[in-house]
C-alpha positions in Angstrom: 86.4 -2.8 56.8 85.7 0.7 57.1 88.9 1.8 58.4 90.2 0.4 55.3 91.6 -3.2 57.3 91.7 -5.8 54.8 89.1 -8.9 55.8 89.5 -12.5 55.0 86.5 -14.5 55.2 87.1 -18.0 55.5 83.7 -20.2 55.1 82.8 -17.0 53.0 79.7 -18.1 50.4 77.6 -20.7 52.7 74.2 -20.4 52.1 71.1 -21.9 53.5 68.5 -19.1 52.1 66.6 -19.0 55.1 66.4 -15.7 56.9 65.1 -17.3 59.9 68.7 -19.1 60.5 70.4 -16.0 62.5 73.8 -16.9 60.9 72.4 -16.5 57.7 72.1 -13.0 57.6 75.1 -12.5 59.5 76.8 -14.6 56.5 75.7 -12.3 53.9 76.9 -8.8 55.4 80.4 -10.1 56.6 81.0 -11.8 53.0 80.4 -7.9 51.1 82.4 -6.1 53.7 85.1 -8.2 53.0 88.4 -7.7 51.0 89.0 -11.4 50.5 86.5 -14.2 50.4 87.9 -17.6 50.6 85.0 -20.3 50.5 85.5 -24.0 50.9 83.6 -25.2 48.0 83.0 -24.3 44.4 79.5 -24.3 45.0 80.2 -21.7 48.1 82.1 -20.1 45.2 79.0 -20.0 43.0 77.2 -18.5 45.6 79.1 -15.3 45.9 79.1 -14.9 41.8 75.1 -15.1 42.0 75.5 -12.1 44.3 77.4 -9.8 42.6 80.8 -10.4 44.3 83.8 -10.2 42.1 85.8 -12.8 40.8 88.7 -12.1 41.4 88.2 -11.5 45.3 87.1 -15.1 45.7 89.8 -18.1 45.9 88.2 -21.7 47.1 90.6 -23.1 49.4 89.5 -26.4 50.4 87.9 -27.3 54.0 90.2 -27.1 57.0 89.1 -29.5 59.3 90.5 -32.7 57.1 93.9 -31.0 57.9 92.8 -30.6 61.3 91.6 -34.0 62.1 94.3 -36.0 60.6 97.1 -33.9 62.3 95.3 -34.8 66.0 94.5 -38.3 64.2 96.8 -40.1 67.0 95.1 -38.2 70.0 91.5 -38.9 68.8 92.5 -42.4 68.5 94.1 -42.5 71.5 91.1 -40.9 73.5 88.9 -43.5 76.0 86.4 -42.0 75.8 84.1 -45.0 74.7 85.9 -46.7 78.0 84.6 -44.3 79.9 81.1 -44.3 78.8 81.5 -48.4 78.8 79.8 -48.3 75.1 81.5 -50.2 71.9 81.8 -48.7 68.4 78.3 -49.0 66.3 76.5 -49.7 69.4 75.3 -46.0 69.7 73.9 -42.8 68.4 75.9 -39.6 68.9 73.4 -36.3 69.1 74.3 -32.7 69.0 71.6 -29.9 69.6 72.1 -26.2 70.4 70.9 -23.8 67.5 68.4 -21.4 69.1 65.8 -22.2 66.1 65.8 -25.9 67.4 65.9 -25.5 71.0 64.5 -22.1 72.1 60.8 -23.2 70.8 59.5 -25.8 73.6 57.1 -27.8 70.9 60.1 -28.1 68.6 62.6 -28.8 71.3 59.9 -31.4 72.7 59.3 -33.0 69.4 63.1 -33.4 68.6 63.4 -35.2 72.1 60.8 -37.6 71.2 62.4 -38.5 68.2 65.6 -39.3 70.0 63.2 -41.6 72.0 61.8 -43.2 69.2 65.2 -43.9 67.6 66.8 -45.4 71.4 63.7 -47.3 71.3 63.5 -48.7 67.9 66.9 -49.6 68.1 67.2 -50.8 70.9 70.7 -48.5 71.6 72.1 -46.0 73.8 71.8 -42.3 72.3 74.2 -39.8 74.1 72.9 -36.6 73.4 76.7 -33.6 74.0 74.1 -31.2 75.9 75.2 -27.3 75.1 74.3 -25.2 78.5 71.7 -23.7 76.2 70.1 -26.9 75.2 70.4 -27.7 79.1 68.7 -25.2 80.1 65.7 -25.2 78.4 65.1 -28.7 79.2 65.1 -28.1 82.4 62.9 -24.6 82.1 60.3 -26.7 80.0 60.1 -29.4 82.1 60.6 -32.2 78.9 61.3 -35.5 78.8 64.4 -37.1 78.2 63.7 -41.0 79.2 66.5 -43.7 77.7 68.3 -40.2 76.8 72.0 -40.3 78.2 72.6 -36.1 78.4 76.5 -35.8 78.7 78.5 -32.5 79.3 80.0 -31.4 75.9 83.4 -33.4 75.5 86.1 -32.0 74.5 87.7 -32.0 70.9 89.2 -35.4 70.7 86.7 -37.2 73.1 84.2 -35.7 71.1 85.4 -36.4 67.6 86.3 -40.3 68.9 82.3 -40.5 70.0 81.6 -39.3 66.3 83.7 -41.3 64.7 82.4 -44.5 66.4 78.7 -43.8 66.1 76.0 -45.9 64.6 74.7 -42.5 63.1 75.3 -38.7 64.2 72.2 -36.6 65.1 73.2 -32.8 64.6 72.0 -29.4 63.9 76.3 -28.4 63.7 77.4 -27.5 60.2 80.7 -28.7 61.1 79.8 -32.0 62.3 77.8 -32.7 59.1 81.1 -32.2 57.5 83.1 -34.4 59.8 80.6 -37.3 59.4 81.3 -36.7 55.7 84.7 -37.2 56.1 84.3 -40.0 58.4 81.8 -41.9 56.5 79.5 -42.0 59.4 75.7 -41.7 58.8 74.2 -38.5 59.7 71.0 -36.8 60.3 70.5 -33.1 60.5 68.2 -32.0 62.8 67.2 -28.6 60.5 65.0 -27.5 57.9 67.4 -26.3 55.8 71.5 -26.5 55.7 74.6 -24.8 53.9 76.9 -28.1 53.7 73.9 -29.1 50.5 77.2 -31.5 49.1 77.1 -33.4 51.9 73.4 -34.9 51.4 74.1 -34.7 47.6 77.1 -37.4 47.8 74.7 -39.6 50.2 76.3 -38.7 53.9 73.6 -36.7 55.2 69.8 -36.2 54.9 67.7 -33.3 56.5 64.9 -34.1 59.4 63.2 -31.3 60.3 62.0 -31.5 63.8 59.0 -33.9 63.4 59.2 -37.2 65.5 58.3 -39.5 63.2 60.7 -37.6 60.5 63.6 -38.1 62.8 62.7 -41.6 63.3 62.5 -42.1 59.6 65.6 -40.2 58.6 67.8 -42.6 60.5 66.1 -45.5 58.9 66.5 -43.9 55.8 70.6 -43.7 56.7 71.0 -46.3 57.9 69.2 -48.9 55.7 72.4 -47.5 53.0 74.1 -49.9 50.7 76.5 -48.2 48.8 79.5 -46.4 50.2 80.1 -42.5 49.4 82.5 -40.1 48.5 83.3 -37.2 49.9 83.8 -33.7 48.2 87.2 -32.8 47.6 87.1 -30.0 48.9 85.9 -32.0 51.9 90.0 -34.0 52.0 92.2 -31.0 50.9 95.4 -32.0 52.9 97.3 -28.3 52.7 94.4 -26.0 53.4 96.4 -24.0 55.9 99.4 -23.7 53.5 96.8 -21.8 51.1 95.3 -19.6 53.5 98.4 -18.4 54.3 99.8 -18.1 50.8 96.7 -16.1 50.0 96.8 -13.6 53.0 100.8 -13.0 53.0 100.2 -12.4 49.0 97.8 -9.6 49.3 99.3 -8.2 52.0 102.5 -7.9 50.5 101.6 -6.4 47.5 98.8 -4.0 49.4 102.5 -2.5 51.3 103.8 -2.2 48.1 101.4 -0.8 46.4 100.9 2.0 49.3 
């Protein structure tokens, strides 16, 4: 930005408002260095306004990863995945776990774990837990326990996403899983205080946890004891998302040659 390179945020205008999240931060100072902010939400949109960012820099575009998934729609369905683990759809829990405020505090870490006991227990299901090298490591440096945990090496993209799509519920502290399970209309959980995908537990897809236990426990109950069916954004199932980034970037940089 200071050598006068125009910068296109994508994802520009999430916001969680706590300065304890590292991104968070981050967030901020890369969305008012940048020439063009491109959020996925009007709400993401709204967010930018409240801080003094122009109008006319900001153009909502939709979220990506609908476009993403349904293009690799045949591979995901094609992974085996669940073969592989011998597991049936429903007949699990999915958990993902890496942010540093979740699993760099031993107490928290712990607590989180025992919640994922509680849940395996209560239900009476397996719960794979996709365990980052992070999250790996500090389990093993604190010493904690993981009983009736299954602790898998991270899949990859389409084993991963044929797991989430075939869970019970989904676990998480990823803001991009949160979104998926939106999509997917799979149950989640998110394993945070705080998150900046707020539309996905205002249509009814996702619910925060914190990192009690008990709250973990009761979070899934909460999920899964739904009735009614949502919807998802629409931002959430823009099908040409791609088609729009690139309108907007060859736009501006057309023009800026112009213009110079």
């Amino acid at each position: 930005a200071r050598r006068g390179i125009p910068v296109f945020h994508m994802e520009a205008g999430n916001r969680c408002y706590d300065d304890r999240v590292p991104e968070e931060i981050n967030r901020r100072i890369i969305d008012h260095a940048s020439t063009i902010l491109m959020p996925y939400t009007e709400r993401s949109k709204e967010n930018l306004i409240r801080e003094g960012i122009e109008r006319d820099r900001i153009f909502v575009i939709g979220n990506p990863i609908y476009e993403v998934l349904s293009h690799f729609s045949e591979k995901i369905d094609s992974s085996d995945i669940l073969e592989r683990l011998q597991i049936r759809p429903y007949e699990y829990f999915l958990v993902t776990l890496h942010r540093a405020e979740n699993v760099d505090k031993p107490d928290r870490l712990a607590s989180i774990l025992r919640g994922l006991i509680l849940v395996s227990e209560t239900y009476g299901k397996k719960v794979f837990v996709s365990t980052h090298p992070r999250t790996a490591d500090k389990i093993k440096k604190y010493e904690l326990d993981t009983k009736n945990l299954h602790l898998i090496e991270p899949p990859g993209f389409l084993d991963f996403v044929k797991l989430e799509k075939n869970a019970l519920a989904v676990l998480t502290d990823s803001g991009t899983v949160q979104e998926e399970c939106c999509i997917f209309r799979v149950p989640s959980v998110t394993i945070r205080d705080v998150t900046e995908r707020p539309e996905t537990i205002e249509v009814g897809s996702n619910i925060l946890s914190g990192a009690s236990s008990d709250s973990i426990l009761k979070s899934v109950e909460i999920v899964l004891s739904q009735t009614s069916e949502w919807v998802p954004p629409r931002e959430y199932v823009s099908e040409n998302v791609s088609q729009i980034i690139s309108k907007i970037v060859l736009g501006y940089t057309s023009v800026r040659k112009h213009v110079s």
